[in-house]
N, C-alpha and C positions, 0 to 999 in steps of 0.2 A: 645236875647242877651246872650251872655256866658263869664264866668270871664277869665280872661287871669292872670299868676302870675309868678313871675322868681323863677324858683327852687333855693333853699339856702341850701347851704352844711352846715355842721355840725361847719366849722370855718366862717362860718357867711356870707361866699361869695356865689357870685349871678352870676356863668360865662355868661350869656347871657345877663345880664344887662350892667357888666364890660364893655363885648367885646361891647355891642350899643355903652355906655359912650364914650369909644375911637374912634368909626367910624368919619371917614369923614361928617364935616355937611352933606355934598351932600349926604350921604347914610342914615342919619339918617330917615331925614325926608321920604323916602319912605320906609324904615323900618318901621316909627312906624305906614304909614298909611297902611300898609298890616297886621300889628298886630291889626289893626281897623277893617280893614274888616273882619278879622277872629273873633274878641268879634260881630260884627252886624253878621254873615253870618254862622259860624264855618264851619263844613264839608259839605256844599254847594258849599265850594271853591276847594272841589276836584275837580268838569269838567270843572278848569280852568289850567291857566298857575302858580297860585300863591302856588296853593296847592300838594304836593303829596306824597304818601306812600313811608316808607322807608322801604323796604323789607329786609326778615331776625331778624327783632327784635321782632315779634310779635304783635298783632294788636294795634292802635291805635297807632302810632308812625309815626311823619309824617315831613317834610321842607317843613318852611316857606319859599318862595323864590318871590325876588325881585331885580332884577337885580342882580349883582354878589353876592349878599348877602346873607345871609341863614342861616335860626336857624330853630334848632330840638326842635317840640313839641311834648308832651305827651296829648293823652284825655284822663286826666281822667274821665270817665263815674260817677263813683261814686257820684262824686262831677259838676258835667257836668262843669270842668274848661279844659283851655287848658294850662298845664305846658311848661314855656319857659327856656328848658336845655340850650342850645348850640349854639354862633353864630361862625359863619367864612364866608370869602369870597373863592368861589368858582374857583378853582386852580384845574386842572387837577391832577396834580401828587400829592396833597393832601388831595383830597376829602376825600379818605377811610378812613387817619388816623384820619379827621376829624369825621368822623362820627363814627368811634369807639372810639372817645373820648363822643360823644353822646351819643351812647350806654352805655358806662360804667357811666355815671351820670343820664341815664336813671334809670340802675341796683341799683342805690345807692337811688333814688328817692325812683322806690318800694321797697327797703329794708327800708328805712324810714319810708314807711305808716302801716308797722307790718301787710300786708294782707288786709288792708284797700284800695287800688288801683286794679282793676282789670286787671292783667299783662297777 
């Protein structure tokens, strides 16, 4: 079993909890059971369709994916949790911007854990 938790910025918000809160019932619920399987399964679900690395940011950095849905986790090893930065739905011509929006709350996470996160 491994903890799953919404990363919280420093004004108290939680972007990947927000963006679930808003989805479409229809996407929630397979949202949240693909956030299930990754606390029963974690990186098992990489030689699936649900899991994969996001290249470029360094290791343990990965989308959750679920039909057009998708959020950016962090493993933290440290703490064996799986950080949930970033959701969006998955759009051609917006992917990138979306994912270096990941990126940069990725950056902000480990600059939060003061070296305590291994980046």
């Amino acid at each position: 079993m491994y903890a799953t938790e919404y990363f919280e910025r420093p004004n108290g918000k939680q972007p990947a909890k927000e963006w679930l809160d808003r989805l479409p019932v229809k996407h929630q619920g397979p949202v949240y059971d693909v956030i299930g399987r990754l606390e029963d399964h974690g990186l098992d679900l990489l030689g699936t369709n649900m899991l994969r690395r996001i290249e470029g940011s360094g290791p343990n950095f990965y989308e959750l994916r679920r039909g057009p849905c998708r959020v950016t986790v962090y493993h933290d090893i440290t703490r064996n949790a799986f950080v949930l930065l970033h959701g969006f739905l998955k759009k051609r011509r917006r992917e990138r911007l979306e994912i270096d929006k990941a990126r940069a709350l990725l950056r902000e996470y480990l600059g939060s854990q003061g070296g305590k996160a291994d980046g």
